[in-house]
C-alpha positions as CSV (number, residue, x, y, z in Angstrom):
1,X,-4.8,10.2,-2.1
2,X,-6.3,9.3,-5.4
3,X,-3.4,7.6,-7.3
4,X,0.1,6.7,-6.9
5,X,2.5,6.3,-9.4
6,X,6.4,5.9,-9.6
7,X,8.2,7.1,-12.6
8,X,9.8,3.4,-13.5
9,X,13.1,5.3,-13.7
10,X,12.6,5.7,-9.6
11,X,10.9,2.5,-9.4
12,X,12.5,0.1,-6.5
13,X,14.2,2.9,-4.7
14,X,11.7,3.3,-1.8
15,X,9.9,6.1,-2.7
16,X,6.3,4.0,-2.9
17,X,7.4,2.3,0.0
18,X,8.2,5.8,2.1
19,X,4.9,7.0,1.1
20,X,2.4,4.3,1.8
21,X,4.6,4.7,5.4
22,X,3.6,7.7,5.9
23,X,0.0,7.6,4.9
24,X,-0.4,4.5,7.4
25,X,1.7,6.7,10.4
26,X,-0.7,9.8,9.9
27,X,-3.8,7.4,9.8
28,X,-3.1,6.0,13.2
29,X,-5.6,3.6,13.9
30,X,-7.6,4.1,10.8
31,X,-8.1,1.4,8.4
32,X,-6.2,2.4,4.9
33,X,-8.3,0.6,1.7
34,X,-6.6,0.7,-1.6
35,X,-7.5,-1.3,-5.0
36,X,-4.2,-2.4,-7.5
37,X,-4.1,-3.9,-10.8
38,X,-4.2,-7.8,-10.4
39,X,-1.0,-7.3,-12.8
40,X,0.7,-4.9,-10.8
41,X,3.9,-5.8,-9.4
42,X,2.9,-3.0,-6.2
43,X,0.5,-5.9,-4.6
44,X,3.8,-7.7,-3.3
45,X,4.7,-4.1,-1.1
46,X,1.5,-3.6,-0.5
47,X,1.1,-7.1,0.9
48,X,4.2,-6.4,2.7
49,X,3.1,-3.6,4.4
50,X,0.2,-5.6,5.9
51,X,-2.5,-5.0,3.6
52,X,-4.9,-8.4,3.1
53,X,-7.1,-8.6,0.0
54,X,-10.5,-8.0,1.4
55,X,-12.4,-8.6,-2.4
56,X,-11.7,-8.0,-6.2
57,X,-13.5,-7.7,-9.5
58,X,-12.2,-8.8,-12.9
59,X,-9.1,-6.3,-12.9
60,X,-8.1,-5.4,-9.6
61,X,-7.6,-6.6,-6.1
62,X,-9.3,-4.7,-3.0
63,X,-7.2,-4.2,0.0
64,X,-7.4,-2.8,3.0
65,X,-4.6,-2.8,6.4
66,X,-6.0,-3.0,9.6
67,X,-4.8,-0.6,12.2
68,X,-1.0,-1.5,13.1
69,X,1.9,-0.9,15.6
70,X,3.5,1.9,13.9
71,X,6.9,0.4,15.0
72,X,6.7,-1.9,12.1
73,X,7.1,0.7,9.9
74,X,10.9,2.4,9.2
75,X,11.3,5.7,11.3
């Protein structure tokens, strides 16, 4: 996955949340990295969802999720 956006309209519906779900289910024990916007409101899900901020640069954070026990997530 390149990008992800949610049309503000759908925004705080669980459709980000859903997603980044899934992608960590099908990655099993993979490691998922990401970057957001130091602005972006997104860091607090994706902080949520147990990513940590592994680095960042002047506009965005770097993230990454460690391999996880899927039954966290919502089936």
């Amino acid at each position: 996955m390149m990008q992800l956006q949610i049309h503000p309209n759908h925004q705080n519906k669980g459709y980000g949340r859903g997603v980044i779900e899934q992608v960590i289910k099908t990655a099993k024990l993979k490691p998922i990295k990401l970057t957001v916007l130091k602005n972006n409101p997104a860091k607090a899900l994706y902080t949520r969802l147990g990513f940590k901020i592994t680095g960042e640069d002047n506009y965005e954070y770097h993230m990454q999720t460690q391999p996880i026990n899927n039954s966290r997530l919502k089936t």
